[in-house]
C-alpha positions in Angstrom: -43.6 -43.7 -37.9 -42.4 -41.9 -34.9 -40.6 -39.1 -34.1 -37.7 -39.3 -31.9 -37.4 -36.3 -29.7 -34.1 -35.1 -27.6 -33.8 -36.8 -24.7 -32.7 -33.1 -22.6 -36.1 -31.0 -21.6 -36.3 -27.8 -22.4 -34.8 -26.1 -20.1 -32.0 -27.3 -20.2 -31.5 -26.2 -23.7 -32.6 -22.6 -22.7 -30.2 -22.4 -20.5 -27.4 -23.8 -23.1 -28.7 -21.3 -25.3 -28.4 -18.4 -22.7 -24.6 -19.1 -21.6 -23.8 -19.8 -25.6 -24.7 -16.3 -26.4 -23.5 -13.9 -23.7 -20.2 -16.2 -23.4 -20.9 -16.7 -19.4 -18.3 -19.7 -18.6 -17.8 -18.6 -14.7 -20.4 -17.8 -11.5 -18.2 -14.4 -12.0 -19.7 -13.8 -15.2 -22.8 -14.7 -14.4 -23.7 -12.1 -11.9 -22.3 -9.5 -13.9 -24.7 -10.5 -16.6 -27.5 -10.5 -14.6 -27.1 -6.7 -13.4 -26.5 -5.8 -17.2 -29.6 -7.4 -18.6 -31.8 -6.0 -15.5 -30.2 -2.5 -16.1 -31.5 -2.9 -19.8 -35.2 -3.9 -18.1 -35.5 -1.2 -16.0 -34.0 1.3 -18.6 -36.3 -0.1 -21.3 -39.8 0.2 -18.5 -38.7 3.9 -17.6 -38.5 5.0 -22.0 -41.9 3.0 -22.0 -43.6 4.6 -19.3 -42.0 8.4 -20.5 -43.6 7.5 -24.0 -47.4 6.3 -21.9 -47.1 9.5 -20.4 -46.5 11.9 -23.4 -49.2 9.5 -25.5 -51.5 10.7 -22.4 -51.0 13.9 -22.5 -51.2 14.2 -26.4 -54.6 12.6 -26.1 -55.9 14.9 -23.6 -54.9 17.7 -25.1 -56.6 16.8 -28.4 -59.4 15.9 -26.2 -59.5 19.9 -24.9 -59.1 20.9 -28.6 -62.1 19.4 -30.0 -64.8 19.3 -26.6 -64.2 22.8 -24.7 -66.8 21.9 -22.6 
C-alpha cells in the first residue's frame, strides 16, 4: 500500500501558509510585513539580552555573597 503524497514541495505550502495568515495579497503588503515581523525580532533579542544581563549580574552577586574571597 502506498501513500500518495501532495504533488506541491514544501515550500510552497510555507509560503501559502505565511500569506493565509497575515492576509498579504499585494507586493505593498508584503514589505510592510516584513518591517513589522523584523521590528518584533529585534524587539524580542533586545528583552532577551536585558534579561542575560540581569541573570548575570544576579549570579555574580550571589557569587560575592557566598565566596568573599
Amino acid at each position: 500500500m502506498e501513500i500518495k503524497g501532495d504533488k506541491r514541495n514544501a515550500q510552497d505550502i510555507k509560503r501559502t501558509r505565511l500569506l493565509k495568515k497575515y492576509n498579504i495579497k499585494k507586493k505593498e503588503n508584503l514589505d510592510q510585513v516584513t518591517k513589522v515581523l523584523t521590528q518584533r525580532v529585534s524587539a524580542k533579542t533586545e528583552w532577551l539580552s536585558r534579561c542575560r544581563k540581569r541573570q548575570n549580574k544576579y549570579y555574580q552577586n550571589k557569587l560575592f555573597r557566598t565566596e568573599c574571597k
